[in-house]
N, C-alpha and C positions, 0 to 999 in steps of 0.2 A: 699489393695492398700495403698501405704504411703501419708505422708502429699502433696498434692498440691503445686504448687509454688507460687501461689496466696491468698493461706488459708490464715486467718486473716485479710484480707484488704477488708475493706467498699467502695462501689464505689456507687455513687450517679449518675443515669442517664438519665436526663433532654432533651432528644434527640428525632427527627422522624425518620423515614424510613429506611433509610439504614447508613450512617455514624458510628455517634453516636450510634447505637444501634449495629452496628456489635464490634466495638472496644472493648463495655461493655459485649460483650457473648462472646468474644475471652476472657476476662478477669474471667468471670461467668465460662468457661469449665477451665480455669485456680485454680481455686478454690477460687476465692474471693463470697462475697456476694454481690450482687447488686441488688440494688433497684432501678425497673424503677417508672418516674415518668410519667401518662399518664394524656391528658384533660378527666375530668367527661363527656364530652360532646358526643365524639366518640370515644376517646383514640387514640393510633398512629394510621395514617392513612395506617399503612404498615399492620393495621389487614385486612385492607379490599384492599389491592393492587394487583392486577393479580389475577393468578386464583385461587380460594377457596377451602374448602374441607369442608361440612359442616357448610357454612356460613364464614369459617375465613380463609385468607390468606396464602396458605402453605409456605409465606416466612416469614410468624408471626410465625408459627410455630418453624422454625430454628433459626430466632434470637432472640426468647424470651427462649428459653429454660435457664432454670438451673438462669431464673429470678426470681425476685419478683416483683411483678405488685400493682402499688396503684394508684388513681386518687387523685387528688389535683386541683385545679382551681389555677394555678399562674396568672390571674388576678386580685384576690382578697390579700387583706391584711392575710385574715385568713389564705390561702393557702400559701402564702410568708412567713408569719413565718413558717409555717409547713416546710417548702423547709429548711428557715435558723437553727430552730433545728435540723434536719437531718443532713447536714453540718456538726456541730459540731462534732461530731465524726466520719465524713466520712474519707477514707485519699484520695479519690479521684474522682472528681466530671467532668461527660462528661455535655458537650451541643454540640448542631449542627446549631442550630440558626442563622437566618441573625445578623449580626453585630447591635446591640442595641439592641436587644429585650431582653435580658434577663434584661436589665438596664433601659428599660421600664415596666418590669416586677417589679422594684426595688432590683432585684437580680445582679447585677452585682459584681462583683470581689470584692469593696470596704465594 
């Protein structure tokens, strides 16, 4: 198989349930690399949405594939830097979030 259309691009993916996290696996089957970012707490709540298989979501199972998975607390300062190093070298970054939360987060755009 030859190079992918998306090889070489870092996508950073800060998203829940279905939005954001479909855009980033349309990108992931494209051949980019993407790192999702999930809460330490329960992680996206799409692992546990509808019906399961084994405990986990079989629509986690189709939009996580060909991810990487990490938990992060982005309520925390330590977790916000970890989000803004990652950044640095991403060339593109999803969210799904209501309007300010990532800016409460202290992640916003600026």
């Amino acid at each position: 198989m030859g190079q992918m259309p998306l090889q070489g691009i870092k996508v950073i993916e800060i998203g829940t349930l279905i939005a954001g996290p479909f855009a980033a696996r349309l990108m992931a089957e494209s051949g980019a690399e993407v790192i999702k970012i999930e809460s330490p707490k329960d992680g996206d709540p799409l692992r546990q949405w509808r019906r399961l298989h084994n405990g986990t979501s079989l629509w986690w199972y189709v939009q996580a594939r060909n991810k990487k998975s990490v938990t992060i607390n982005l309520k925390k300062e330590a977790g916000q830097e970890i989000i803004r190093q990652l950044v640095k070298d991403a060339d593109i970054v999803i969210e799904n979030f209501r309007p300010g939360v990532m800016e409460g987060w202290n992640l916003g755009w600026e």
